[in-house]
C-alpha positions in Angstrom: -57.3 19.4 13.9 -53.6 18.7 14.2 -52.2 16.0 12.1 -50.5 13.2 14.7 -46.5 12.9 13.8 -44.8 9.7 15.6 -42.0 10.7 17.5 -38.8 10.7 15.1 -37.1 7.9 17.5 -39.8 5.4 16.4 -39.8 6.4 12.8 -35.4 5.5 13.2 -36.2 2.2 14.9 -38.6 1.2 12.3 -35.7 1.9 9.9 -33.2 0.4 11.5 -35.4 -2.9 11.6 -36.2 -3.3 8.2 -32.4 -2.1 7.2 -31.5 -5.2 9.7 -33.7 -7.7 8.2 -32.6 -6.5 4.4 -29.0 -6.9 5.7 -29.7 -10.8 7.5 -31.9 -11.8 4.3 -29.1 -10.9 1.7 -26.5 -12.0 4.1 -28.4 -15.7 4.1 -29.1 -15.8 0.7 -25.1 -15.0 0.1 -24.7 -18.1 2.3 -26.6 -20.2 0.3 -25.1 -19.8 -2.8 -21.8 -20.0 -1.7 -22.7 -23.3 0.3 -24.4 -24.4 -3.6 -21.0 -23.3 -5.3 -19.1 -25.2 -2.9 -21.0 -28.6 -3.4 -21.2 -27.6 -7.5 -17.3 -26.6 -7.8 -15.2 -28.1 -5.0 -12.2 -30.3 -6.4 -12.5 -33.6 -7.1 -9.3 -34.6 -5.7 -6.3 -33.4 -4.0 -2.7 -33.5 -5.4 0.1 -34.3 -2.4 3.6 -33.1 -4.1 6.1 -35.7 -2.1 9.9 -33.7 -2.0 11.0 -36.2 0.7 10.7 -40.1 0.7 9.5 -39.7 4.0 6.2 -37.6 3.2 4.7 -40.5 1.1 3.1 -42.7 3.6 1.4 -40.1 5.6 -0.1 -38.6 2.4 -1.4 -42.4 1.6 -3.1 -42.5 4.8 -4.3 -39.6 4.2 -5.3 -39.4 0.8 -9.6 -40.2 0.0 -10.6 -41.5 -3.6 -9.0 -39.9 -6.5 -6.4 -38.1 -4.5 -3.1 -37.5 -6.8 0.5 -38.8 -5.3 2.8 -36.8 -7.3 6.5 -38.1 -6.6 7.7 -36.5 -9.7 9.8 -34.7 -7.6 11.9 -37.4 -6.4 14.9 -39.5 -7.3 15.5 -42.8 -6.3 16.2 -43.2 -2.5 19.5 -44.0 -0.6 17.5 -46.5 1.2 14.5 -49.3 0.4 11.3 -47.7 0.9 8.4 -49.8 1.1 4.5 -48.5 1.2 1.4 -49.5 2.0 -1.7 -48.2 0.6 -5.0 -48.4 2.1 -7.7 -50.8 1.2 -11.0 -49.6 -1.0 -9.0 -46.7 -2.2 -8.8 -45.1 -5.6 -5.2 -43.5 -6.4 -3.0 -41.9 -8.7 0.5 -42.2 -8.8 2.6 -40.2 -10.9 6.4 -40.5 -11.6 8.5 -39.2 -13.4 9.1 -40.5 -16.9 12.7 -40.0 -17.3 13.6 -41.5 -13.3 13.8 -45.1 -12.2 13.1 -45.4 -8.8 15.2 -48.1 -7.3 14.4 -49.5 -4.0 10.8 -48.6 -4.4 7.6 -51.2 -4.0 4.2 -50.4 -2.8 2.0 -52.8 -1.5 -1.8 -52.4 -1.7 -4.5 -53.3 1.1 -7.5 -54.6 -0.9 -9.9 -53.5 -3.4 -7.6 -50.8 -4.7 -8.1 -48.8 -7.9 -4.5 -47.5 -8.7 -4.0 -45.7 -12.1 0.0 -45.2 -12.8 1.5 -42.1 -14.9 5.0 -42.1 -15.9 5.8 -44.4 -12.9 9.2 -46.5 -12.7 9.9 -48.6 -9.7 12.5 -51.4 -8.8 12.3 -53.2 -6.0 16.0 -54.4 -4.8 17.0 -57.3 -2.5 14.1 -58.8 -1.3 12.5 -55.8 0.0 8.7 -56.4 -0.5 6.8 -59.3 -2.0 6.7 -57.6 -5.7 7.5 -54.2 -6.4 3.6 -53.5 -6.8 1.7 -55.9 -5.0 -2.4 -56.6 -4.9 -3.9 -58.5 -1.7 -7.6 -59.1 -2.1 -10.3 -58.9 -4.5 -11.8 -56.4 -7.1 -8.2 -54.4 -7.5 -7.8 -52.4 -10.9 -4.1 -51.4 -12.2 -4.4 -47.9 -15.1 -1.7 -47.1 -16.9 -1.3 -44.2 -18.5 2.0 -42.4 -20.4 5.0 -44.6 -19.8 5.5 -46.9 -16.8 7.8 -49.4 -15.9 7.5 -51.7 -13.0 10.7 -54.2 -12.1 11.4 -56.5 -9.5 15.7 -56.8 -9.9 17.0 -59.1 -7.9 16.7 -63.0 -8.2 13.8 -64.2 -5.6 15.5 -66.1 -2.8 11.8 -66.1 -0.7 9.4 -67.9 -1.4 6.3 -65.6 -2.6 9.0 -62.8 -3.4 10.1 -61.6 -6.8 7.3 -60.7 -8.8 7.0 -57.2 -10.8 3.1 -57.0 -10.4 1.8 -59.6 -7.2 -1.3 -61.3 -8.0 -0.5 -64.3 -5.2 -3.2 -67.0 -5.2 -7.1 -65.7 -3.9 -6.5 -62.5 -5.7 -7.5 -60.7 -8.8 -6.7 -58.0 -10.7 -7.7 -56.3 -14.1 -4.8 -54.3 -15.8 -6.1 -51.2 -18.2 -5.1 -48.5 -19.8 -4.2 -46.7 -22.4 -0.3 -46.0 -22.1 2.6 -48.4 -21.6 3.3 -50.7 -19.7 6.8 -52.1 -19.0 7.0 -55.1 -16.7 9.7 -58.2 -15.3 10.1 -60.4 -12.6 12.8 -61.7 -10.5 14.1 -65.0 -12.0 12.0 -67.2 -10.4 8.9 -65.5 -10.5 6.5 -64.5 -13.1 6.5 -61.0 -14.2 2.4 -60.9 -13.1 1.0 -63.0 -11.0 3.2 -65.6 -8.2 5.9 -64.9 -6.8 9.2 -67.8 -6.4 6.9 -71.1 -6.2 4.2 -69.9 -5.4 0.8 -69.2 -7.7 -0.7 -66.8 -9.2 -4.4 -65.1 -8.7 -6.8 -64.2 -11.4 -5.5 -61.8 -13.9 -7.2 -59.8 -16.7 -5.9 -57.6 -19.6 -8.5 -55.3 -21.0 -6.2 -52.5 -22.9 -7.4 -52.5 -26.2 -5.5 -48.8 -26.3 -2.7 -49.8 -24.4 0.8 -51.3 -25.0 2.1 -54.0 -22.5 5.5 -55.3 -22.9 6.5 -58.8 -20.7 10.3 -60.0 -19.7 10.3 -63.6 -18.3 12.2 -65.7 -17.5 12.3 -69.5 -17.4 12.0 -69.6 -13.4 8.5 -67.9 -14.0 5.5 -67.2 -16.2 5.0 -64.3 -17.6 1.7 -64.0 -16.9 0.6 -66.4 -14.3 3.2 -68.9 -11.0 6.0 -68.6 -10.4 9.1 -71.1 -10.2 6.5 -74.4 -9.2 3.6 -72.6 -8.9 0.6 -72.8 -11.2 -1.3 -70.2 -12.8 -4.8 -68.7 -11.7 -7.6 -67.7 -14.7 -5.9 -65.6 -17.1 -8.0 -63.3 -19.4 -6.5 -61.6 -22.7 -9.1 -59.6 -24.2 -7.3 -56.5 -25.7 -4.4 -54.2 -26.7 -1.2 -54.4 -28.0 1.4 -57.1 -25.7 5.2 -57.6 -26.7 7.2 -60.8 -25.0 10.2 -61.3 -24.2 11.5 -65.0 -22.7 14.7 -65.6 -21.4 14.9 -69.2 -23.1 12.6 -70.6 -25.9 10.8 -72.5 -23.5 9.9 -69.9 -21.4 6.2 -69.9 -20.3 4.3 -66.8 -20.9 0.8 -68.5 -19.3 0.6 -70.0 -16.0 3.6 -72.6 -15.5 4.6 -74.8 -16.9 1.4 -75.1 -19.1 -0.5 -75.8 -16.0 -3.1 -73.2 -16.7 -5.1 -71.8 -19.8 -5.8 -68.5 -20.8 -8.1 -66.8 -23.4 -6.2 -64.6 -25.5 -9.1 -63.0 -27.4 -8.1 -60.1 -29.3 -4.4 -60.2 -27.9 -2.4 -58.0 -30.8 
């Protein structure tokens, strides 16, 4: 008897089937992995490098938690710029440690988590409330390398002239491990109120950190401004230099209005 071949066109099409279903079954697994990779390795933030003024705000509206704002780049502009960040967003700003950048203030929405790197800004002529300024609650300021933050003009508005805004109904807790450089208008206190208006609640936790304070006798240096009185002030760390324009300059609240715990102030 006669063995029974299959016609060679069904033994190719069997082929070509289980080819195609190797091929598809290596192709998905491929997909997987990479799709795994992606979740396991994908950045955790995104660096914007500004080269124009003009580029920062979109890239602060654009920016998602731990995004980098690097304006290294940059020198101070010919005119005020003024910037808004976004509410419950987490940010780093890095400047340049050898460039002032006069006419400069950001203002921040609410809830903000913004760690500084070699940032110095001066705000100029009434431009903004404070050269960094916090609405709302649950803000956190990081410093890290050297910063600087300056408000240079005297505070002819009431609300206006402080280097670090912490206005009444706010708080803020200032850490890091760097150094920090800050002073107010005359008038206002270096952190906290601006000209007579008070100040928020404020808390230093830098054990690591250096922070250096230029007041004046319009204004605490921690805590209201000219007339305005100081909000809960917490010192619980790190190394803090002061510097009063007049011996009795008032580096809490105003004019001894408000109380502070200094615990393990260096």
């Amino acid at each position: 008897m006669r063995e029974k071949h299959e016609p060679s066109d069904s033994k190719y099409q069997r082929r070509r089937i289980i080819v195609v279903a190797l091929v598809s079954l290596l192709l998905a697994n491929s997909l997987f992995s990479l799709v795994g990779c992606a979740d396991k390795n994908a950045p955790l933030s995104v660096t914007y490098t500004i080269t124009s003024w003009a580029d920062v705000q979109t890239a602060l509206d654009r920016a998602n938690n731990g995004d980098i704002i690097d304006l290294s780049s940059l020198w101070s502009p010919e005119l005020q710029q003024s910037f808004k960040i976004p509410s419950n967003l987490e940010l780093i700003l890095i400047g340049h440690e050898h460039v002032a950048f006069y006419g400069v203030a950001f203002t921040c929405s609410g809830k903000n988590t913004i760690t500084i790197e070699n940032l110095r800004i001066v705000a100029t002529n009434n431009q903004a409330q404070s050269a960094l300024h916090f609405t709302g609650k649950q803000n956190q300021l990081i410093f890290r390398g050297s910063n600087e933050i300056r408000y240079s003009s005297a505070a002819e508005k009431s609300g206006y002239g402080a280097a670090i805004g912490v206005p009444s109904g706010v708080d803020l807790t200032i850490r890091g491990d760097g150094s920090l450089s800050v002073a107010g208008a005359n008038g206002a206190a270096s952190i906290g109120g601006g000209q007579a208006k008070p100040a928020g609640d404020i808390s230093v936790d830098a054990p690591d950190g250096r922070l250096t304070v230029y007041y004046s006798d319009g204004g605490a240096g921690i805590g209201g401004g000219r007339g305005g009185e100081g909000g809960n002030t917490i010192i619980s760390g790190g190394t803090m230099q002061l510097f009063g324009e007049t011996p009795d300059s008032i580096f809490f609240g105003n004019s001894g209005q408000s109380a502070a715990n200094s615990d393990g102030l260096n």
